[in-house]
TORKOL-123464 format. One record per residue (C-alpha): x, y, z. Coordinates in steps of 0.1 Angstrom, whole numbers, padded with zeros to 4 digits, always signed. Layout:
XYZ;...
//
This chain:
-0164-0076+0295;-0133-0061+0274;-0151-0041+0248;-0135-0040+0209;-0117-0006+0205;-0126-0011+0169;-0132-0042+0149;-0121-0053+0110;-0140-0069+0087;-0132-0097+0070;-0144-0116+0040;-0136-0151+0041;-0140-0175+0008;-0129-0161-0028;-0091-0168-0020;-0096-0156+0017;-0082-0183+0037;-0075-0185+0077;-0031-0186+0067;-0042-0155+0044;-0063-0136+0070;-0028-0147+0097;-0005-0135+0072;-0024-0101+0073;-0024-0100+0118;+0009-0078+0115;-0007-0051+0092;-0043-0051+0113;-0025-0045+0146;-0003-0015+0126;-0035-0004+0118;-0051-0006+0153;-0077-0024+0151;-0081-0046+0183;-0101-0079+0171;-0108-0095+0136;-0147-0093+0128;-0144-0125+0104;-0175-0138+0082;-0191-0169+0086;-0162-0200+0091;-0185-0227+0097;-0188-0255+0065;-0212-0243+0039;-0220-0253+0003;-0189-0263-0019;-0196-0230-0040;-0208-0208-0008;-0189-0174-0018;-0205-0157+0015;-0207-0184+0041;-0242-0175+0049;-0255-0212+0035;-0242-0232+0061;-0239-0267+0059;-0226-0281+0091;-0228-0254+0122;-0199-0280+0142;-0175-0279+0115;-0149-0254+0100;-0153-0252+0066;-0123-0272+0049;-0126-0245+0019;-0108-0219+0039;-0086-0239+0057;-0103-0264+0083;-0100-0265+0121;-0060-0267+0117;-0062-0234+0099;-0085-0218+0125;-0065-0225+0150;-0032-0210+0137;-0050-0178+0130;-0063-0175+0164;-0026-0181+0176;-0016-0155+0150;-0043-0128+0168;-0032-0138+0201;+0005-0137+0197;-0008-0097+0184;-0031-0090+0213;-0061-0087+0189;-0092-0109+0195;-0117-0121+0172;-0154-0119+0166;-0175-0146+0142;-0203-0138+0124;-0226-0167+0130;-0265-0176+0114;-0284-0191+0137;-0316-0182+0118;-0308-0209+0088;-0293-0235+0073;-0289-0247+0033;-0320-0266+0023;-0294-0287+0003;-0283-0324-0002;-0245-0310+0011;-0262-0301+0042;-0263-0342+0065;-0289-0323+0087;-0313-0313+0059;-0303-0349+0039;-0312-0369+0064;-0349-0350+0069;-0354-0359+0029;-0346-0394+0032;-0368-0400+0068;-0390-0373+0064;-0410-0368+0100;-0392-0396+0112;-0359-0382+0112;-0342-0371+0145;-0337-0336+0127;-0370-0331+0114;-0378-0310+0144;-0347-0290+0136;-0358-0271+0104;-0391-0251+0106;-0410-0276+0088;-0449-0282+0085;-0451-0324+0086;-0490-0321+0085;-0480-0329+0044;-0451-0339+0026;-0419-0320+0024;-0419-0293-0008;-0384-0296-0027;-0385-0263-0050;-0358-0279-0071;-0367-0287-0107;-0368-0267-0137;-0406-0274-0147;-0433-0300-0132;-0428-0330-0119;-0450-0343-0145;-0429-0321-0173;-0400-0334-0157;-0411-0366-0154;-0422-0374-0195;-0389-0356-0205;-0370-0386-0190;-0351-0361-0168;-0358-0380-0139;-0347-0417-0126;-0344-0440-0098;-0299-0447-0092;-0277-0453-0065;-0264-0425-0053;-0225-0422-0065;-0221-0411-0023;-0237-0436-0002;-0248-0465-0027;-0283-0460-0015;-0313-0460-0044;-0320-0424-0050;-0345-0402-0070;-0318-0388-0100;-0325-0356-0116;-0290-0346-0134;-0266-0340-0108;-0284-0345-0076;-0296-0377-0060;-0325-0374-0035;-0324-0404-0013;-0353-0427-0011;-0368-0432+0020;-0355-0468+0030;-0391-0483+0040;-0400-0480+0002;-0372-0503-0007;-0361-0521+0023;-0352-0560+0013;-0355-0552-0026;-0329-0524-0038;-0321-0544-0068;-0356-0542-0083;-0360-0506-0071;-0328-0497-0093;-0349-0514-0122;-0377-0489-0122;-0379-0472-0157;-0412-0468-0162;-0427-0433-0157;-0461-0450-0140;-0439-0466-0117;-0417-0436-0111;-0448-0413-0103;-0459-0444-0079;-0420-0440-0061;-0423-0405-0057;-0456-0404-0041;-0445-0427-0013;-0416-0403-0003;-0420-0382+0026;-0407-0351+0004;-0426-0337-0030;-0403-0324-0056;-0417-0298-0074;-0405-0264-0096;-0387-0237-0082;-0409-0217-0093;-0440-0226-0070;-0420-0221-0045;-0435-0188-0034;-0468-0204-0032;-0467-0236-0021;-0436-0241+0002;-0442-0264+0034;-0412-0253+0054;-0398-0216+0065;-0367-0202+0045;-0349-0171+0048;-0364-0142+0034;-0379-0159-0001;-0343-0173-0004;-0356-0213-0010;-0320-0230-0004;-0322-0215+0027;-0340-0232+0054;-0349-0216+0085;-0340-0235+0116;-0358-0242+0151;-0330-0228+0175;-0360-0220+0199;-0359-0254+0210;-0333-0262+0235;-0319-0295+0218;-0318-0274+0184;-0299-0247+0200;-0271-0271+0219;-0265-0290+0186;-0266-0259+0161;-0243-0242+0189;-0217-0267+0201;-0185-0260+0186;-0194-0222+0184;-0198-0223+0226;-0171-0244+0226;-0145-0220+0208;-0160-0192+0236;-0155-0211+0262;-0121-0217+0250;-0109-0183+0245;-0109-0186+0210;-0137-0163+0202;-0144-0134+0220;-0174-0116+0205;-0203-0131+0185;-0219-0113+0154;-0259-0123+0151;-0272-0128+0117;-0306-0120+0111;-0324-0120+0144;-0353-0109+0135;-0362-0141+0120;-0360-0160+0146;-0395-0175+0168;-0384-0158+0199;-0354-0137+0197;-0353-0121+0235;-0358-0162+0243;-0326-0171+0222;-0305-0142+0235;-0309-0150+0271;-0301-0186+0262;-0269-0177+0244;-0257-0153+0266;-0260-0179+0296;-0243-0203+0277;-0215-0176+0262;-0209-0162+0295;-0212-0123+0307;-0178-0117+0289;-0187-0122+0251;-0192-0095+0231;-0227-0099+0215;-0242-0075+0188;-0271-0082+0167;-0276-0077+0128;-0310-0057+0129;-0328-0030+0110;-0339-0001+0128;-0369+0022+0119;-0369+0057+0123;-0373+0061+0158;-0374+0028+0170;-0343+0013+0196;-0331-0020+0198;-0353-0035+0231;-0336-0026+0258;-0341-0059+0277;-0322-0077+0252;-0287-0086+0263;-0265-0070+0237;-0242-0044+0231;-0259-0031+0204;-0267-0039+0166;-0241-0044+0136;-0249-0005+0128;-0272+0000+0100;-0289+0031+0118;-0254+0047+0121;-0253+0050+0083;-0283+0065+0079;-0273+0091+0109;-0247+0102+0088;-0269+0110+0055;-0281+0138+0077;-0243+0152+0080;-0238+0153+0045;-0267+0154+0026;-0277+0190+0015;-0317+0188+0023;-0323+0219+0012;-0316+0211-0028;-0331+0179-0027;-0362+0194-0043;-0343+0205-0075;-0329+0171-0084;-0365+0156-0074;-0382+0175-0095;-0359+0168-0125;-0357+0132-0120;-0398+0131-0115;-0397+0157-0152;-0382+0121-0169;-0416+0098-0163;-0447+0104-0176;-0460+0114-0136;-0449+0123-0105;-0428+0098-0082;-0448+0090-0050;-0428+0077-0029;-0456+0065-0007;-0472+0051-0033;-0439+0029-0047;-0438+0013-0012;-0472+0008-0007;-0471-0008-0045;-0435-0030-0032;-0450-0041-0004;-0482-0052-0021;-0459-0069-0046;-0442-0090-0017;-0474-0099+0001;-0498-0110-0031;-0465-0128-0048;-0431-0136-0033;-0448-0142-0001;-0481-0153-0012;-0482-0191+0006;-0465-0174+0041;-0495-0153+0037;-0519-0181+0027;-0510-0201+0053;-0515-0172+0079;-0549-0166+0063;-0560-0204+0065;-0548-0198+0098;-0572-0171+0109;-0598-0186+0094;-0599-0215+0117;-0595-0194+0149;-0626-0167+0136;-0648-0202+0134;-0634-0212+0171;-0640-0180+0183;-0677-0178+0168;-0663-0146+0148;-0674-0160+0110;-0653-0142+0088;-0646-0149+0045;-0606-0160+0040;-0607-0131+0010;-0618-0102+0039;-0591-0117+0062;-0564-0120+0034;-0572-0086+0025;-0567-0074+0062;-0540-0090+0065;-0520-0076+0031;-0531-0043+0044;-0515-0049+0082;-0488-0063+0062;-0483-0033+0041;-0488-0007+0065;-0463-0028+0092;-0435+0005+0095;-0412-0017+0111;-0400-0050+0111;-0416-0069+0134;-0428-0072+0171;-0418-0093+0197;-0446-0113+0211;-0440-0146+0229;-0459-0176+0245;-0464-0151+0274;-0483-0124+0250;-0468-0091+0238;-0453-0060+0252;-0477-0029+0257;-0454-0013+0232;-0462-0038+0205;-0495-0035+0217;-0499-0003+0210;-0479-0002+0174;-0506-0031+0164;-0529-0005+0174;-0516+0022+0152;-0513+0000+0123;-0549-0004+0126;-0557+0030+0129;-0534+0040+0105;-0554+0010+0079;-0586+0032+0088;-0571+0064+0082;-0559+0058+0045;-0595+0047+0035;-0585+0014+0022;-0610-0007+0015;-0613-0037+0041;-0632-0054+0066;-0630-0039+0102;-0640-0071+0115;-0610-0090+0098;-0587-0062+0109;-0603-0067+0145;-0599-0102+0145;-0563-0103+0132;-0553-0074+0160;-0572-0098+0187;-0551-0130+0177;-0521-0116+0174;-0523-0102+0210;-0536-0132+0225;-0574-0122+0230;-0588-0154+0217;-0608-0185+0235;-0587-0211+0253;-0596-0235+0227;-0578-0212+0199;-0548-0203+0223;-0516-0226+0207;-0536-0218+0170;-0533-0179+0181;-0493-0182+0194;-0484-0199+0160;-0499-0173+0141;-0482-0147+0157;-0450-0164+0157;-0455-0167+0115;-0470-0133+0112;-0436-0119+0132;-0415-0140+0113;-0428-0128+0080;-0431-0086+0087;-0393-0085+0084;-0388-0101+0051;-0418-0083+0038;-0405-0049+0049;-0367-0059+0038;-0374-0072+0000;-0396-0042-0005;-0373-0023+0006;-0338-0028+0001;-0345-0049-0027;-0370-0034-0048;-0385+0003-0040;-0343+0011-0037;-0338+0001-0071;-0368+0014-0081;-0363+0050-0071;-0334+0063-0082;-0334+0102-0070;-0304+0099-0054;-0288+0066-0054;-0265+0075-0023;-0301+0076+0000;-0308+0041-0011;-0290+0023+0016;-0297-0005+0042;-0313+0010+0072;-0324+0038+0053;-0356+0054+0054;-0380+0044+0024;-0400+0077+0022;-0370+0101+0030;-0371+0122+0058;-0358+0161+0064;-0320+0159+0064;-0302+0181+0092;-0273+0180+0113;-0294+0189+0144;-0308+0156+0135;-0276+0140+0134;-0268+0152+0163;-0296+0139+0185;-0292+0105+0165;-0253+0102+0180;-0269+0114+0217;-0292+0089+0214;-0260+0064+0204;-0244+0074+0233;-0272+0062+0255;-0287+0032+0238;-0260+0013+0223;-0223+0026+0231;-0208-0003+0224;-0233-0013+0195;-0209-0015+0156;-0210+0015+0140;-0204+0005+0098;-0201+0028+0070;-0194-0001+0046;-0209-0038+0051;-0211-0074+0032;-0248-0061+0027;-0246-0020+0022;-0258-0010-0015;-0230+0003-0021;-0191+0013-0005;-0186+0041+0018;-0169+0063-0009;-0192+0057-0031;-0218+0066-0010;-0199+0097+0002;-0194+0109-0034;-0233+0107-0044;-0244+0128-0013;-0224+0154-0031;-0249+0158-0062;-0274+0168-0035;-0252+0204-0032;-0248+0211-0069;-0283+0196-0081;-0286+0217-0109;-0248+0205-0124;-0257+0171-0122;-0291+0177-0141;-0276+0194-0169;-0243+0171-0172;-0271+0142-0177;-0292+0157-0203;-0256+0159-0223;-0247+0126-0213;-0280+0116-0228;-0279+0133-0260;-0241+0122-0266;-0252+0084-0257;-0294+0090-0277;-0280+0059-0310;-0277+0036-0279;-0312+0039-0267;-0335+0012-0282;-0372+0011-0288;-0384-0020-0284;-0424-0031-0281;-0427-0028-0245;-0408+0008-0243;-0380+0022-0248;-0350+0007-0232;-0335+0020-0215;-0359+0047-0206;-0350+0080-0190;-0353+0073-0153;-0329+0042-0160;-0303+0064-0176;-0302+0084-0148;-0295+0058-0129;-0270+0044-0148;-0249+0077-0151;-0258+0079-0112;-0245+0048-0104;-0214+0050-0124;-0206+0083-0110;-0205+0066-0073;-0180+0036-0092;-0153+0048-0109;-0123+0053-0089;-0110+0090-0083;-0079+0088-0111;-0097+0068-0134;-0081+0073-0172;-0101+0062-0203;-0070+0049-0218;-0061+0025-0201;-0079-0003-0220;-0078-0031-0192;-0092-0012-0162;-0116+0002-0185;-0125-0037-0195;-0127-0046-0156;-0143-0018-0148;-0174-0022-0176;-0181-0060-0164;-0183-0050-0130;-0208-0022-0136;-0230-0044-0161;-0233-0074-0138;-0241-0049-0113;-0266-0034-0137;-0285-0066-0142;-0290-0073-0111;-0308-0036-0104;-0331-0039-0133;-0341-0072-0112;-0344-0064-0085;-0366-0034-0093;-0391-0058-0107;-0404-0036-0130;-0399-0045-0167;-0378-0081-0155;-0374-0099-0123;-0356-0131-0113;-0382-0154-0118;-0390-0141-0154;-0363-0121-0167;-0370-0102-0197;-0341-0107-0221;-0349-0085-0248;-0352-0054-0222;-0322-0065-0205;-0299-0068-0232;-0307-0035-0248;-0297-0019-0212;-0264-0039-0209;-0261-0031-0244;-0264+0007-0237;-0241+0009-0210;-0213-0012-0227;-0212+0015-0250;-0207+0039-0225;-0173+0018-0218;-0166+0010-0258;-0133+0021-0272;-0153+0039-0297;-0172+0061-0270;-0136+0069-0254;-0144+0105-0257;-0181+0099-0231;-0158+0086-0210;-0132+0112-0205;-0159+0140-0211;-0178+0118-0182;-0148+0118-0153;-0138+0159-0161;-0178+0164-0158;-0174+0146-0123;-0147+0157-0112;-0162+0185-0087;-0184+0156-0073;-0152+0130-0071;-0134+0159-0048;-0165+0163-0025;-0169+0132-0022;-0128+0127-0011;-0136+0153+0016;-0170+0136+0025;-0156+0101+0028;-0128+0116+0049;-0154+0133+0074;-0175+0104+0073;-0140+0084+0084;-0136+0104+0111;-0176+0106+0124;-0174+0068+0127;-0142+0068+0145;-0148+0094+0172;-0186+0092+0175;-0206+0067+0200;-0200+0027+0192;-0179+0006+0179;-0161+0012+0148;-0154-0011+0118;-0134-0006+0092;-0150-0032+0063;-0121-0047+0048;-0102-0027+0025;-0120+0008+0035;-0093+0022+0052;-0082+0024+0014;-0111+0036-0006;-0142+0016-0014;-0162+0029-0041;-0175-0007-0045;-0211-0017-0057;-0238-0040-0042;-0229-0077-0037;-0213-0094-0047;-0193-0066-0057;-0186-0057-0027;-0171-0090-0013;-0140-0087-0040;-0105-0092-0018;-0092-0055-0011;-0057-0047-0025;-0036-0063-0001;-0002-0059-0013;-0006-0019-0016;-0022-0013+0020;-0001-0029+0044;+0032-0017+0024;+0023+0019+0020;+0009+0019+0061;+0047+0004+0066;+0063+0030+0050;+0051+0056+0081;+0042+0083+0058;+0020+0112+0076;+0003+0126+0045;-0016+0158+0048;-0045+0174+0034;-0021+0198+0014;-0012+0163-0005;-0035+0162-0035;-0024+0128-0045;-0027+0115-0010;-0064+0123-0012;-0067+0104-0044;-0044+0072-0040;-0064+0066-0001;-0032+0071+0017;-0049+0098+0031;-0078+0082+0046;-0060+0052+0055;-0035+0070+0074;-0063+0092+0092;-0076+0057+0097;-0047+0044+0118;-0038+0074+0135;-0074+0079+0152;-0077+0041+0157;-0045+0043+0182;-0060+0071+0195;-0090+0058+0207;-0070+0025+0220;-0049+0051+0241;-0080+0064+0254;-0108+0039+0259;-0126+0048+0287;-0127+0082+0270;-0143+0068+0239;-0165+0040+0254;-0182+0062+0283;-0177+0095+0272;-0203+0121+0267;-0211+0132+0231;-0212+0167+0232;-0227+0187+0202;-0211+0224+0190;-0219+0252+0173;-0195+0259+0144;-0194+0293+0126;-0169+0307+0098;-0164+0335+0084;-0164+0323+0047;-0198+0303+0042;-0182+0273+0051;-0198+0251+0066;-0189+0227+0096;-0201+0195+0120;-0182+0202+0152;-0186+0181+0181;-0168+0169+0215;-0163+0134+0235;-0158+0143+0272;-0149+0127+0299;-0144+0142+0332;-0107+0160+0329;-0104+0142+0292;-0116+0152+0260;-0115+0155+0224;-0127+0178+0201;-0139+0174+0164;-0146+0200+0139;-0147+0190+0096;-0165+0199+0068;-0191+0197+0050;-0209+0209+0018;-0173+0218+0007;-0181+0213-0034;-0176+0249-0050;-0164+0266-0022;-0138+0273-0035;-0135+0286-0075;-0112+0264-0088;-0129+0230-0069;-0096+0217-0056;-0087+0199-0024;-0081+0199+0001;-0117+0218+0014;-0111+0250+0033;-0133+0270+0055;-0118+0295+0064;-0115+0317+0101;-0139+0297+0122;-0151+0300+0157;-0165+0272+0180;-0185+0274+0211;-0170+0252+0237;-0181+0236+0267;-0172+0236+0303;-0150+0203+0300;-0130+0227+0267;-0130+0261+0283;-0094+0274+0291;-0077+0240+0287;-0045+0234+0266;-0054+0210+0237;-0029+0196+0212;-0036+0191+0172;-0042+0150+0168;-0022+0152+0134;+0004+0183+0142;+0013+0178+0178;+0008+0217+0175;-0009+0231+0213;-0032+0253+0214;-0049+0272+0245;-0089+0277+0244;-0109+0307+0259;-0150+0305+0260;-0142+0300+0224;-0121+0284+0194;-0109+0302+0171;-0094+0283+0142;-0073+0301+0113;-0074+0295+0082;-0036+0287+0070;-0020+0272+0035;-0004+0236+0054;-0038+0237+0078;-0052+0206+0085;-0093+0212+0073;-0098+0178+0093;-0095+0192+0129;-0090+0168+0161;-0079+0178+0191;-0072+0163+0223;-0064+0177+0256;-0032+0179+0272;
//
C-alpha cells in the first residue's frame, strides 16, 4: 500500500465543483499535499450543502459536475502525481422522495425489493415524520389530497410540495376515481391502506419504525450488513477502486453500523490490500481503535484532543472555573451536566429506540422465566445508557469480546457504585442478553437487542455530548471539541507525549486533523482560546467590563434574564476565538458579515444547549433578546465595544498566532497522517457548521504560495495575514514527502526542553535509524514578554538529546544554517532567530 504523505480537505457543494477543485491541482501539489481527501460526490438531495444525505450511492451527483466532471479531475490529480481519497456513508441514506431507493419502499412498502435495504421494522407500517401537525390536524385543514404526481403521473398522497406515491394495489384498474377522492372520510380510508403512516415530525422521537442517523429523521440508516445491500450501495464506489480512480476511502460514521468489524473485512476484500482505509470514530480516553479491524487508523479526533494537553495551561484552569461557576446561582458539576444530557437523550430524543429495546427485554425476561416490570427494565437500561463511557461495543452473532465483556461489567458496577436507584435484577438481566447468556428460544431476540442497544450508545453519547453538555458548559470554549473529553481531565505535556507514543504504535498511518467538516470550531480559533487558560485572571476582568459597557442590552424577560451571565460569557468567549487577527471596527461591511455569521452561529448554540430553547420548541422570546444582545455588540453605535473589544484581545490574538503555528507544526511532524482542512494552511478561525464549510479564499492562497516568499517569524505581518503558517505549511509538507519512511515508521522520541528565561517548550524527535528530525516550539508564550509582541521568544535553551542526535551535524529546516550537537542542544536566543525550531540531519 502507498500511504498519503499528507491529505487535503475538500468541501464539495456551495460553488465547489469537480472543474473548480481541478483548477486548484496546481496550487495543492505546490503545497505538497500528495492526494485530495474530497467530501461526499455521490448524488444527494437537490439542496444537500454537505453531501452526507445521499440519494443515489451509484451516481455522481450532477450538482458538482456529474461523472464527466469526476473524471477530468481525477485526470487533473493524475497528470500531478496526487491521488484521491472519498469520503463515503455507508451508514445512511436520505429518507426522502429524491432518494428512488427509499421512493420505491413508500410506494411497495414490505414488498419492495429495497425494503430490506433500509433498517426498517415491517412488523407495522412505515412512520413518515413529515407533516407539520397530525394527520388528523392535517387532514381537516384541507392540507392534504389524493393528485398525480407532476413526476411519474401516478395518484399520490399531496401534502404541498411533495407527492407520496400510492401503493398501486389500492388503485390498480381505477386511477381515475382515485384522483376524485375529496372527501376527508375517504382520504383517512386511502391512507390507512398504505403501507407507510404519515405522521408529525415531531413524534418522531417516539414513535419511529425505522433506524435513522443519530435522531437526524431524513436520514435513514441502511442494512449494508447484508451482502446484497453492500454490493448495490457499493458498486460504483468499488468500481472507481478498482479502476485507479480512487485510492483511499474515508468511513463515515462506523459506529453505527450492525457489525462494523463484519463490514470492514467485506470492503477491504472487495477494495483490495492497496486502498487506503481510515475510519471516522470517536475515541474515549483510553480506548484504541480494535486492533483487529483492517484500517489505518481513524479520521483523527483523538489527535485534537492530544494537543489540548500541549497547550492548555492546567494549572490556571481553576481560576477561570471558579469565575465562570461565581456567574450561576451554584456550582457547575460537570458530572452532573452529563449525567443530566444523557438522561435528556435517553427519556426524549431517543425515547422509542429505547422503548423498543425495553419491549424488547421484556419479552426475553418472560422467555427466560426472569419476570421483570418494563418500568424496572427501562430504568436499568437509561441508567446503562447513561453510564455507557464510550460509544459502543462490538458484539456480533458470534457473542462479544472479553473486553466488552468486561466494560459491560464495569458499567454495572459502576450503576451500583453511584447508588442509583434501580433494580439489580433488570441490570442483570440486561448485562445477560447483551452477552448472549439467554435460553435458545430467546437467542435471535437476544442478538437483535444487542445489535439495537450498540447501535444506539453512540448517538446517545455523541448528542449529549458534542451537541448539548458542549454548549452547555462554557468554561473554556476551546475544550469543547469533538473527541474531547466531557468531564475534563489533567492537562500536561507528559500526557501529550504518551498520547503521540501511543500514535506511533496504534495508528501511524491513522489522519491526524486539527480542523474538520464536524470540529466546533477552526484550528485558530481553537488555538487562540487555549490562550485564556494562561492569563485567566485578564480574561475575567476584561468580561466583567465588557458586561457593564454592554448591561442596556440585557433583557429581563418572565422566564430570566436573557441573556444571563454564563451566556455572556460565552458570547464574548466565542467571539474572541472569531474575529480575524486585523479585524478593524470600521470597516462597516466585514463588520456586517462578520455579525450574521456570529448570530446564526449563536442560535444554533442556545439550541443545541437545550436549556431555555431547543429545535423542536424554540423559544422565540429568549432567543431574540440574545441575537438582539449580540447584534449590539456589532452596531455602528457600539463601535467603540468593538475596538475596546479587539485591543482587550489582543495579547490572546498573539498567543493564539504562536499556538496555531505550534499546533501546525505538531500535526505535521508527529505520528499519522496529516490534513490540512481546506483553507487552514491560511487561517481558520471559523465557527461550527455550517460555518465552517464556507469556500476558503482561493484567489489569495495559491497566489501568495506562488510568489515563493520565505517569511519569518521576525515578520509581524506575516504572522497576521497567514503567510506565515501557510508557508511553514508547505515547507514541512515537502519535507516529509522527501522523507517518508522517516515520517511513516519513525520512532517518536520525547525531550526534555529547559531555558533559561521561563520559557517554556514541547521538544521532541522522529528517528529513524541514521535519519532524524528534531522539533522544539513554544508554548505558554502570552506575556513573556512585556510588550506582548510576536514573534514568541524563549530565550537560551538547552535540549537533552538522544543517541540517534548525539554528535551529528543537523541543518535548520527554515535557515539551511548547520549546526553540530554534543550530549546536548544548546539553542541561542538571537533577534532574526527562528522560535519555531526544526532540524534535520545532514
Amino acid at each position: 500500500m502507498k500511504f498519503p504523505t499528507a491529505t487535503y480537505r475538500l468541501q464539495f457543494r456551495n460553488g465547489m465543483t469537480f472543474d473548480r477543485a481541478s483548477a486548484l491541482v496546481p496550487y495543492l501539489k505546490t503545497l505538497g499535499i500528495s492526494h485530495l481527501y474530497a467530501s461526499p460526490i455521490f448524488t444527494a438531495t437537490s439542496e444537500s450543502t454537505h453531501g452526507y444525505d445521499v440519494t443515489d450511492a451509484n451516481e455522481i451527483d450532477p450538482a458538482i459536475g456529474g461523472r464527466a466532471g469526476f473524471d477530468r479531475m481525477v485526470e487533473t490529480l493524475k497528470d500531478a502525481g496526487l491521488g484521491l481519497i472519498l469520503d463515503i456513508v455507508p451508514n445512511h441514506m436520505a429518507a426522502s422522495l429524491e432518494t428512488p431507493w427509499w421512493k420505491d419502499v413508500i410506494e411497495h412498502g414490505a414488498e419492495s425489493r429495497y425494503a430490506r435495504h433500509f433498517d426498517i421494522d415491517w412488523s407495522r407500517r412505515l412512520t413518515l415524520p413529515v407533516l407539520g401537525d397530525d394527520f388528523e390536524a392535517v387532514l381537516e385543514a384541507g392540507d392534504l389530497a389524493v393528485k398525480s404526481d407532476p413526476k411519474t403521473g401516478k395518484p399520490s398522497l399531496a401534502y404541498f410540495e411533495s407527492f407520496f406515491p400510492l401503493n398501486p394495489a389500492t388503485y390498480d384498474g381505477r386511477e381515475d376515481e382515485i384522483l376524485k377522492i375529496s372527501d376527508k372520510a375517504s382520504l383517512s380510508q386511502l391512507h390507512e391502506q398504505q403501507p407507510y403512516r404519515l405522521m408529525s415530525w415531531r413524534d418522531a422521537a417516539r414513535d419511529l419504525s425505522y433506524r435513522r442517523f443519530f435522531e437526524v429523521t431524513g436520514l435513514a440508516g441502511v442494512r449494508v450488513e447484508d451482502e446484497a445491500v453492500f454490493e448495490d450501495s457499493h458498486r460504483l464506489i468499488l468500481e472507481l477502486v478498482r479502476s485507479g480512480a480512487v485510492q483511499g476511502l474515508r468511513l463515515d460514521h462506523i459506529d453505527g453500523l450492525a457489525d462494523p468489524k463484519g463490514y470492514l473485512d467485506r470492503l477491504r476484500q472487495a477494495a483490495g490490500p492497496d486502498c487506503y482505509i481510515v475510519v471516522e470514530k470517536i475515541l474515549g480516553e483510553g480506548e484504541q481503535l480494535p486492533a483487529d479491524w483492517p484500517v489505518s487508523g481513524t479520521t483523527g479526533y483523538e489527535f485534537v484532543a492530544a494537543l489540548s494537553h500541549a497547550l492548555v495551561d492546567g494549572a490556571k484552569l481553576e481560576v477561570l472555573q471558579s469565575a465562570y461557576e461565581g456567574l450561576g446561582e451554584k456550582r457547575v458539576d460537570a458530572k452532573e451536566q452529563l449525567r443530566a444530557a444523557k438522561l435528556l437523550m435517553a427519556s426524549r430524543n431517543f425515547e422509542g429506540e429505547v422503548t423498543v429495546l425495553v419491549k424488547l427485554a421484556a419479552k426475553i425476561a418472560e422467555q427466560a422465566g426472569r419476570p421483570t416490570t418494563e418500568n424496572e427494565l427501562k430504568d436499568a437500561l437509561s441508567e446503562m445508557l447513561i453510564a455507557f463511557p464510550v460509544y459502543r461495543t462490538y458484539g456480533t452473532l458470534e457473542g462479544m469480546r472479553a473486553d466488552d465483556k468486561a466494560l459491560l461489567d464495569q458499567v454495572i458496577e459502576g450503576i451500583g457504585g453511584a447508588g442509583h436507584s434501580v433494580s439489580i435484577e433488570a441490570l442483570a438481566l440486561i448485562n445477560g442478553i447483551l452477552k448472549g447468556d439467554v435460553p435458545t428460544s430467546a437467542a435471535q431476540d437476544a442478538v437483535t437487542f444487542r445489535t439495537k442497544f450498540q447501535q444506539l450508545t453512540g448517538p446517545i453519547m455523541a448528542k449529549s455530548i458534542e451537541d448539548t453538555l458542549f454548549f452547555r458548559h462554557n468554561m473554556l470554549l476551546g475544550l469543547n471539541e469533538v473527541g474531547a473529553e466531557p468531564i475534563q481531565p489533567d492537562f500536561s505535556l507528559d500526557h501529550f507525549h504518551e498520547e503521540m507514543r501511543i500514535r506511533k504504535e496504534r495508528q501511524p498511518m491513522g489522519i491526524s486533523s486539527t480542523s474538520t467538516h464536524d470540529t466546533k470550531r477552526g484550528e485558530d480559533a481553537r488555538a487562540r482560546l487555549y490562550a485564556l487558560s494562561e492569563a485567566p485572571e485578564v480574561w475575567i476582568a476584561a468580561v466583567e467590563g465588557w458586561r457593564a459597557m454592554n448591561a442596556k442590552a440585557v433583557q429581563q424577560l418572565p422566564d430570566g434574564t436573557a441573556p444571563e451571565p454564563e451566556v455572556e460569557w460565552m458570547i464574548y468567549q466565542a467571539l474572541a476565538g472569531f474575529l480575524p487577527p486585523r479585524f478593524d471596527a470600521d470597516d462597516e461591511k466585514t463588520v456586517e458579515a462578520l455579525r450574521d455569521r456570529f448570530l446564526t452561529y449563536l442560535e444554533k448554540a442556545l439550541r443545541e444547549a437545550k436549556l431555555r430553547s431547543d429545535w423542536g420548541d424554540s423559544n422565540e422570546a429568549y432567543e431574540e433578546a440574545v441575537l438582539g444582545y449580540a447584534s449590539h455588540l456589532f452596531s455602528k453605535d457600539n463601535k467603540d465595544f468593538l475596538t475596546r473589544f479587539a485591543e482587550t484581545i489582543k495579547p490572546f490574538i498573539e498567543a493564539g498566532l504562536a499556538n496555531g503555528l505550534t499546533q501546525t507544526i505538531i500535526k505535521l511532524m508527529a505520528p499519522g497522517i496529516p490534513d490540512i482542512y481546506q483553507g487552514s494552511e491560511g487561517f481558520d478561525f471559523s465557527l461550527v457548521d455550517p460555518d465552517n464549510r464556507r469556500e476558503p479564499d482561493y484567489d489569495t492562497l495559491p497566489k501568495r504560495l506562488a510568489e515563493g516568499r520565505k517569511p519569518d517569524a521576525t515578520d509581524i505581518s506575516a504572522w497576521y495575514d497567514g503567510s506565515l503558517k501557510q508557508y511553514v505549511t508547505a515547507a514541512l509538507l515537502r519535507l516529509r514527502q522527501s522523507e517518508p519512511d522517516l515520517f511513516n515508521e519513525g520512532h517518536y522520541v520525547p525531550l526534555e526542553a529547559t531555558t533559561g528565561s521561563g520559557g517554556r517548550l514541547i521538544a521532541f524527535a522522529r528517528v529513524n535509524g541514521e535519519k532524524a528530525v528534531l522539533v522544539v516550539l513554544p508554548r505558554f508564550t502570552l506575556g513573556h514578554r512585556k510588550d506582548r509582541a510576536l514573534p514568541p521568544t524563549f530565550g537560551d535553551a538547552t535540549v537533552d538529546l538522544p543517541a540517534a542526535l548525539k554528535n551529528k551535524r543537523l541543518r535548520n529546516v527554515w535557515t539551511e544554517d548547520q549546526i553540530e550537537t554534543s550530549d546536548i542542544l544548546k539553542l541561542v536566543a538571537s533577534d532574526k532567530g527562528h522560535p519555531f525550531l526544526v532540524f534535520r540531519t545532514v
